[in-house]
C-alpha positions in Angstrom: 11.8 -1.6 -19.7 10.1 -5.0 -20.5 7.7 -4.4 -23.2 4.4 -6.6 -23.2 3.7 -6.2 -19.6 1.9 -3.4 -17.6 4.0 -0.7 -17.3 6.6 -1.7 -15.1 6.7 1.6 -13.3 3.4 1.3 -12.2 3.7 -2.6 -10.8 6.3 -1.6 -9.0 4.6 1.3 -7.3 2.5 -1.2 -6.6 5.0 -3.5 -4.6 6.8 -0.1 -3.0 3.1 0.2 -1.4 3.2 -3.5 -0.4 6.8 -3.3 0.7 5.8 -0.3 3.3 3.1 -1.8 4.7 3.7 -4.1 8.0 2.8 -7.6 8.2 3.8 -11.1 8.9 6.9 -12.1 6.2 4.7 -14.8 4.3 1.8 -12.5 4.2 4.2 -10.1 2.6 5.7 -12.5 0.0 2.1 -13.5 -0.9 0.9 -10.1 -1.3 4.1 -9.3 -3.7 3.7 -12.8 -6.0 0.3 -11.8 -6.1 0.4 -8.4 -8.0 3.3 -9.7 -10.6 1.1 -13.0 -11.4 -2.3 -10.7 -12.0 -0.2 -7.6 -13.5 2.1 -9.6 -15.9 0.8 -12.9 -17.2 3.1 -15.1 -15.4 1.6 -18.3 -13.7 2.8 -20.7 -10.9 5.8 -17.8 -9.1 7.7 -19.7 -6.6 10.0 -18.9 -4.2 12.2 -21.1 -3.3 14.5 -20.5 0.0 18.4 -22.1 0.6 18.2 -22.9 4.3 21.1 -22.3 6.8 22.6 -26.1 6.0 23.3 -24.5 2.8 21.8 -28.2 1.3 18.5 -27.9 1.1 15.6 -25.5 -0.4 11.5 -25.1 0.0 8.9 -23.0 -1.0 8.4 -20.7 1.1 5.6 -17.9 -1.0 3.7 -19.0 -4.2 1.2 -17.8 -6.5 -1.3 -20.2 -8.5 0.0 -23.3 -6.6 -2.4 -24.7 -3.9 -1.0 -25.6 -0.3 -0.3 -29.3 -1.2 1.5 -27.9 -4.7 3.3 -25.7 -2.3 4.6 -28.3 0.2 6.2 -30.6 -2.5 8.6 -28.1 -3.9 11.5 -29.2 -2.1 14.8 -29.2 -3.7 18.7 -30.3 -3.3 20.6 -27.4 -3.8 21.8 -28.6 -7.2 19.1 -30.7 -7.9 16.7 -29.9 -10.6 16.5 -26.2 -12.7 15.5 -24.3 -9.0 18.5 -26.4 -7.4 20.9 -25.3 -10.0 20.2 -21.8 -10.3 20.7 -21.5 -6.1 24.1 -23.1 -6.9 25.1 -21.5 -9.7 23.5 -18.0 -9.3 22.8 -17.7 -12.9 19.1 -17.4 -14.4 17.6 -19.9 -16.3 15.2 -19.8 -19.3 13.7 -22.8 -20.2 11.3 -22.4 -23.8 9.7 -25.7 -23.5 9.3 -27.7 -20.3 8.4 -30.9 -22.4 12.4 -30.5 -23.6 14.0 -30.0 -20.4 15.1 -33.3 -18.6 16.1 -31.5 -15.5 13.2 -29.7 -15.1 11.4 -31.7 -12.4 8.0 -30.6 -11.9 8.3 -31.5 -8.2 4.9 -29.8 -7.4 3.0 -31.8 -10.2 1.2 -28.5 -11.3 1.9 -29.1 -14.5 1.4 -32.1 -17.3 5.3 -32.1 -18.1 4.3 -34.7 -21.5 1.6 -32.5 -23.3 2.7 -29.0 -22.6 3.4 -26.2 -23.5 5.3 -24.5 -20.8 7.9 -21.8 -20.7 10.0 -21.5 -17.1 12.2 -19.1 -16.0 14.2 -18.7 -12.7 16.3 -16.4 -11.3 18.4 -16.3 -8.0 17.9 -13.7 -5.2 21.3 -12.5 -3.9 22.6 -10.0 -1.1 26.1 -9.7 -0.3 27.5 -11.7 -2.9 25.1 -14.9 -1.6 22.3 -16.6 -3.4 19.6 -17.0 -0.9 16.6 -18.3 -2.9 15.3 -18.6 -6.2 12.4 -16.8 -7.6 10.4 -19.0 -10.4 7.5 -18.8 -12.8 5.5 -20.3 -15.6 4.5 -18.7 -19.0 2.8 -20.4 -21.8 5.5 -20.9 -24.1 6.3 -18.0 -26.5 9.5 -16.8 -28.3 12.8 -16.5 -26.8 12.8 -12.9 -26.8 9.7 -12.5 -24.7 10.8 -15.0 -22.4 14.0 -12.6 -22.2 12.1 -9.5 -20.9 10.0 -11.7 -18.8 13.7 -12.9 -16.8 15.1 -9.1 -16.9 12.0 -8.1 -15.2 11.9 -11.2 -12.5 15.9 -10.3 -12.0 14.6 -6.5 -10.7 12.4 -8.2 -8.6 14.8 -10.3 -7.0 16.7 -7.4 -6.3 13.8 -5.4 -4.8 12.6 -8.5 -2.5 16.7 -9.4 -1.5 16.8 -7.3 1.5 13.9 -8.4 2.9 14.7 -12.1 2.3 18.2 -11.5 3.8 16.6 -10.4 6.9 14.2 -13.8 6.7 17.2 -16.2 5.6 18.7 -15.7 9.3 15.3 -15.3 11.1 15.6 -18.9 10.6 14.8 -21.9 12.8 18.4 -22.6 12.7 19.9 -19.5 13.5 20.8 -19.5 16.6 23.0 -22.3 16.4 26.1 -21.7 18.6 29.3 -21.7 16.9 31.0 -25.0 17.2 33.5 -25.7 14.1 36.8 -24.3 15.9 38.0 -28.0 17.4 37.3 -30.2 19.9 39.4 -28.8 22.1 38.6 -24.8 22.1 35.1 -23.8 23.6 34.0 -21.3 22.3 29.9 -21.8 23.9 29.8 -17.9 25.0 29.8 -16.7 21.3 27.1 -16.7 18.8 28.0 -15.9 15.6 27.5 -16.3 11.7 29.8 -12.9 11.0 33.2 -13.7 9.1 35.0 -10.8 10.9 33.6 -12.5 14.1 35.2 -15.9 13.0 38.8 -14.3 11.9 38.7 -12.7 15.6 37.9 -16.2 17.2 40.2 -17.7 15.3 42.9 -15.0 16.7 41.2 -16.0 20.3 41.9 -20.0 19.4 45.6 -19.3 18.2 46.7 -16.9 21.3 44.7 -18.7 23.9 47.7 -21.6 24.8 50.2 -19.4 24.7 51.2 -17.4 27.6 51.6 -13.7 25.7 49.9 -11.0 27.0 46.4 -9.6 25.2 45.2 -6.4 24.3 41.4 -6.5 22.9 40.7 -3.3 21.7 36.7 -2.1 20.3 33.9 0.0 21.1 31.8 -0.6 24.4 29.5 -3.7 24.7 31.5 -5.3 22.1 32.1 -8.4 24.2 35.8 -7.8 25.4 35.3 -9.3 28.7 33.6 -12.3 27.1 36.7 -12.5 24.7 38.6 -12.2 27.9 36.9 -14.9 28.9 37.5 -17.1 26.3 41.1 -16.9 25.7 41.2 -17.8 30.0 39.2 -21.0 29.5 41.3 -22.2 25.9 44.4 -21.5 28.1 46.9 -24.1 30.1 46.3 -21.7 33.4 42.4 -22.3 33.3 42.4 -24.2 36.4 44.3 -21.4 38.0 43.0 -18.5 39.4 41.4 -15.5 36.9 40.8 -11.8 38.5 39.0 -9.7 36.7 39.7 -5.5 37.8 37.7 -2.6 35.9 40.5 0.2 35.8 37.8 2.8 35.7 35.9 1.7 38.4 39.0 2.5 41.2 39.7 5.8 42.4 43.2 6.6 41.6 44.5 6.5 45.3 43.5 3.0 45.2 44.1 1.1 42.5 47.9 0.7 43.3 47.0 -0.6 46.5 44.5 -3.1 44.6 46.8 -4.0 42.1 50.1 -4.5 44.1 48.8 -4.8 47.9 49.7 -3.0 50.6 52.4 -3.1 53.9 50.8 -2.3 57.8 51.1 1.7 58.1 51.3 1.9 54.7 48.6 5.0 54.8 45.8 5.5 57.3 43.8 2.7 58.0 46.5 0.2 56.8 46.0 -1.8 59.6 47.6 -4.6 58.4 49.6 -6.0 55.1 47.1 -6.6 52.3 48.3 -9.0 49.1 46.9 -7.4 45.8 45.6 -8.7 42.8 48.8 -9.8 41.2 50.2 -11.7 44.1 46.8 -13.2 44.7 46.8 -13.9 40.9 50.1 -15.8 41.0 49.9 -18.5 38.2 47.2 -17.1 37.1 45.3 -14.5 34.5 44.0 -10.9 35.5 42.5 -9.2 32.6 42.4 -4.9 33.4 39.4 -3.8 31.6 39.4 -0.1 30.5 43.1 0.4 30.7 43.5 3.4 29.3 41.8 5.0 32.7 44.8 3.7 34.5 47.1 6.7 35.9 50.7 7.3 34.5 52.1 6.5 37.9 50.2 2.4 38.0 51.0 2.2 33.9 54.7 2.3 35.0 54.1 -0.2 37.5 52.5 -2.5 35.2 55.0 -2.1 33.0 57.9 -3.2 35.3 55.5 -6.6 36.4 54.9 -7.3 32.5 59.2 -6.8 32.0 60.2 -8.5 35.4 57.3 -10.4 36.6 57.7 -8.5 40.2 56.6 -5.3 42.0 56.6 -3.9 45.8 53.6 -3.3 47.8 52.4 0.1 48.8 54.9 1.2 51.5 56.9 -1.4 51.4 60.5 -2.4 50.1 60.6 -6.4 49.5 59.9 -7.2 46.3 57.4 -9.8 45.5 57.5 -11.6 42.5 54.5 -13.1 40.8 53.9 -14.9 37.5 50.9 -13.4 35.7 49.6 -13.6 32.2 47.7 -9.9 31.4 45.0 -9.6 29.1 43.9 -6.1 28.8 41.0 -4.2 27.4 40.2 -0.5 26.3 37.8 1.4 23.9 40.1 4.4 24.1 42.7 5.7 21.1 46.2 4.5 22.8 47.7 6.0 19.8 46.4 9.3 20.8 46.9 8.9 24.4 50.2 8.4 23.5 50.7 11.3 21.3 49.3 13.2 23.6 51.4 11.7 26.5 48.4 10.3 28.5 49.5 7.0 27.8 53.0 5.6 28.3 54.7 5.0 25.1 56.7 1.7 26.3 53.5 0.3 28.0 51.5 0.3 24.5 54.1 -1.7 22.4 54.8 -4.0 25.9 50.8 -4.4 25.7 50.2 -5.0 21.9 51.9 -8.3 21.9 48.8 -9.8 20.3 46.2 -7.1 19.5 42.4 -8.1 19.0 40.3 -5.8 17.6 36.6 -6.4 18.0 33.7 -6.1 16.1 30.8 -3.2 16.1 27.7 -4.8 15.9 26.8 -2.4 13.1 28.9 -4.5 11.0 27.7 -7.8 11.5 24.0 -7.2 11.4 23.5 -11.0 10.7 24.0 -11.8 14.6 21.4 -9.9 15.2 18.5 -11.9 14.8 20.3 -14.7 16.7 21.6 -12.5 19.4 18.2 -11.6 19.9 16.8 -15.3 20.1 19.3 -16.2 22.7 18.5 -12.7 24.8 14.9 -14.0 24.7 15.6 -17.3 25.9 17.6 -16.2 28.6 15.7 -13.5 29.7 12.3 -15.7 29.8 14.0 -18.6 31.8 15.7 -16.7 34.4 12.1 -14.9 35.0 9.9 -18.5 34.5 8.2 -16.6 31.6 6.9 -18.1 28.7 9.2 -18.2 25.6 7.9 -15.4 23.4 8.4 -14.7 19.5 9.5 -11.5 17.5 7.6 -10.6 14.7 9.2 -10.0 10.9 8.3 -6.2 10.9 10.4 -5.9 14.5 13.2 -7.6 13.5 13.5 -5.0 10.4 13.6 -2.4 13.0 16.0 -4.0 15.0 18.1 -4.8 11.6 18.2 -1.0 10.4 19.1 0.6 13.8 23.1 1.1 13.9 23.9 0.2 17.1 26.2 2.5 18.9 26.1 0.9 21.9 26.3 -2.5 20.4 25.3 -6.0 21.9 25.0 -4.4 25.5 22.2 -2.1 24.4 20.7 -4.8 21.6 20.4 -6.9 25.2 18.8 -4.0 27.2 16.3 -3.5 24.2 15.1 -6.8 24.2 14.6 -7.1 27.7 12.7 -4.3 27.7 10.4 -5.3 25.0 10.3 -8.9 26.6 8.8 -6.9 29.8 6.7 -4.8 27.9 4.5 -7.5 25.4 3.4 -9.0 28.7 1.4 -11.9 28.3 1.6 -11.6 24.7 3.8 -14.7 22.3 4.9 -12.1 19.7 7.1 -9.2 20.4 6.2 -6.5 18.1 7.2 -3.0 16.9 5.3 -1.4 19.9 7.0 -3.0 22.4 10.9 -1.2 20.7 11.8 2.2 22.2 10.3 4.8 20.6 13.7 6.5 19.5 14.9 3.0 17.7 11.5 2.9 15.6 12.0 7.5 14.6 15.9 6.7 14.2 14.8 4.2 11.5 11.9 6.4 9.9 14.2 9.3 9.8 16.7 7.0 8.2 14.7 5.9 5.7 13.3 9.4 4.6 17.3 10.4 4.6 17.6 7.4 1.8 14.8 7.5 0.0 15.4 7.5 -3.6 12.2 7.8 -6.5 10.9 4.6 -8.2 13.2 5.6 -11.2 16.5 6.0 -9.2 15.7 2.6 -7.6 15.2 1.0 -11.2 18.4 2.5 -12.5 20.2 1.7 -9.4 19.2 -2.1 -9.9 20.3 -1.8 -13.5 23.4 -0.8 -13.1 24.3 -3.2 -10.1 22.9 -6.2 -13.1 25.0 -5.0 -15.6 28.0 -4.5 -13.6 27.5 -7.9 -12.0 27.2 -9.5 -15.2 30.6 -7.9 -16.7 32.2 -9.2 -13.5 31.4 -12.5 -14.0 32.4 -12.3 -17.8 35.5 -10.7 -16.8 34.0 -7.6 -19.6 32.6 -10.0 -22.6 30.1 -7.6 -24.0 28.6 -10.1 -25.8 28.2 -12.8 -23.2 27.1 -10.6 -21.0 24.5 -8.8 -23.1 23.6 -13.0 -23.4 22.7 -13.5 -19.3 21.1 -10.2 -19.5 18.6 -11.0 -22.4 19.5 -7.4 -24.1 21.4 -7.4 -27.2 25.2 -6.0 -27.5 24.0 -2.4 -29.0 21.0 -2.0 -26.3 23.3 -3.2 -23.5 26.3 -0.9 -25.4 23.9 1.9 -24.6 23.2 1.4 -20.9 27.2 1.4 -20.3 27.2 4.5 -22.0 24.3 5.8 -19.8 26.1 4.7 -16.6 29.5 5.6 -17.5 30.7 1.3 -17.4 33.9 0.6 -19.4 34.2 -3.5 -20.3 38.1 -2.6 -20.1 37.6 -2.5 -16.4 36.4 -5.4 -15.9 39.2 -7.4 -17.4 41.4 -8.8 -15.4 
């Protein structure tokens, strides 16, 4: 615990209060600098957020700095004390701001010649990523004060980081279209800011000139078609024709005659000889969505087109030969279906050429908030409406729901809630379905954890983070910590942390 303050237990029931209350995101931040700077004795808290160029930062919530303070506290990430701890991620104590060349006093709050300032900074990280910094002023004291006063900002970066997260991509820039794969490879359908969404266009980008057949494999609504899509457009038979045929969608007694055509007399009401898909197709690209609906009896049909590039028509005897490329789509276990011979074994491994597995939405919640800025968009200009805004508090909802239907029903939920705010700007909670808000209530009850566990939680994860970094140098890390090696031997004891694992 940080001795000389209010009891930190009770500030930070304070914040948990603050942090379940809803309100606009700046409003919020306020409302949290506020209670530190009046609970703790620390003067001038800043924070300080990276935007999405990744060059440069600004204030974005202060305490004890006026509005024209506030607006000059723009940084270079790099540039200055704030600058360097975004780039570096390490906190910074600084005992005397009269000492300190690189501290910049952008804001002019201070007189930098005849003070007597302490500063400290700390970064505010989630996943690994520094996203802002988190600042503040103390009249200069000794260096082991100025240590508890960074251990205690440190657990407040960590209780405001999933918040800020969520802020960092609600961003004026985030729904920027993903544009870094080449000139020549559109990839304008997808928006994205997920890694495991750019290692699967970057599988799109390396399969699309080639003519090798495509199996994209995921949950429903995870965007196979518009994969499908993609890989047709980057490919050298764009110009050619592209036939899209949901496997599900065609009664059984019919999709042979869809896929492969059909002669005169063929079956009642064969009145003539009708070319299927694949001869239509010829040159082309068909992609069969839902495969694994597709009967035993059309799977060894398709097999013997992607072999021999030929088939007969139902009821007839000439065989027609054409020149496809297949891409393919399911959200069905082939490996069971095959196990469970409902699949043909030979068809699989013809099919899985080039597999692409997609991505559940669940696990790339930061194309979320963009997602949801380009449904808006859309949704308001194909109805002549009014560009409207979503608010902070429904974004969180939107952020802690998990998805199981994935961008199909994120798209239905905002077009619902567009509908439903009327002539209001703002979306807001009110406007979600009822059963996303109680999914998320219910989740958060499921999770809830006392002030204590949250503390010790945040502990651990410093400690640990710090032994990482110092590849398990007690004493370097006791250092960043601002403990000394027998307090910070004592907390490894209490959460079971070996330095010998950290080595590497």
């Amino acid at each position: 615990m940080v001795q000389g303050l209010e009891d930190i237990t009770g500030i930070f029931q304070k914040l948990t209060q603050v942090n379940e209350n809803e309100m606009p995101f700046s409003e919020y931040l306020s409302a949290m600098l506020e209670i530190i700077g009046k609970h703790t004795g620390l003067e001038r808290l800043t924070l300080c957020l990276l935007d999405t160029s990744l060059e440069n930062m600004h204030a974005i919530a202060c305490y004890g700095l006026n509005s024209c303070e506030m607006e000059k506290a723009k940084y270079k990430l790099g540039e200055g004390i704030t600058g360097k701890v975004c780039l570096t991620g390490q906190p910074v104590i600084v005992q005397n701001i009269a000492d300190e060349p690189c501290f910049l006093n952008r804001t002019q709050s201070r007189n930098k010649e005849n003070s007597d300032i302490s500063f400290l900074c700390v970064p505010v990280m989630s996943d690994g990523k520094v996203h802002a910094t988190l600042s503040a002023d103390r009249e200069r004291c000794g260096i082991e004060k100025l240590r508890e006063d960074i251990s205690f900002l440190q657990l407040l970066a960590y209780f405001l980081a999933p918040r800020l997260a969520s802020y960092y991509a609600f961003s004026e820039k985030c729904c920027t279209k993903l544009t870094d794969f080449g000139e020549n490879f559109s990839s304008s359908s997808f928006i994205t800011y997920s890694d495991k969404m750019r290692a699967v266009i970057d599988d799109i980008q390396k399969v699309a000139p080639f003519n090798t057949t495509v199996l994209i494999r995921g949950e429903s609504g995870t965007g196979k078609e518009v994969i499908a899509n993609l890989i047709y457009q980057n490919s050298s038979r764009r110009d050619k024709p592209f036939i899209k045929i949901n496997c599900a969608a065609l009664p059984e007694n019919l999709i042979e005659s869809e896929l492969f055509g059909y002669e005169k007399g063929a079956f009642t009401g064969a009145e003539q000889r009708h070319k299927g898909k694949f001869e239509l197709c010829h040159t082309g690209t068909i992609f069969l969505d839902e495969l694994g609906d597709m009967s035993l009896s059309t799977q060894a049909k398709l097999l013997r087109v992607l072999q021999e590039k030929q088939f007969e028509r139902v009821g007839g005897t000439e065989t027609v030969h054409a020149d496809v490329r297949i891409i393919a789509a399911t959200n069905k276990n082939l490996e069971e279906m095959v196990a469970a011979s409902k699949f043909r074994e030979d068809l699989f491994y013809r099919l899985s050429v080039f597999p692409i597995f997609t991505v559940p939405l669940r696990e790339r919640k930061e194309d979320i908030i963009p997602l949801v800025h380009c449904f808006i968009r859309r949704i308001c200009e194909e109805n002549k409406k009014n560009i409207v805004k979503i608010s902070p508090s429904a974004i969180e909802k939107l952020m802690q729901y998990q998805w199981t239907g994935n961008v199909r029903e994120l798209a239905n939920v905002v077009e619902r809630a567009v509908v439903l705010c009327g002539e209001k700007a703002v979306i807001e909670t009110e406007h979600l379905p009822r059963f996303l808000v109680e999914n998320n209530e219910q989740t958060v009850q499921k999770i809830h954890k006392t002030l204590d566990e949250s503390l010790e939680e945040m502990e651990k994860n410093m400690i640990t983070e710090s032994l990482k970094h110092t590849k398990g140098n007690m004493s370097k890390s006791a250092a960043e910590l601002g403990i000394t090696d027998r307090i910070l031997g004592l907390r490894m004891k209490k959460y079971g942390l070996d330095y010998k694992n950290f080595r590497i």
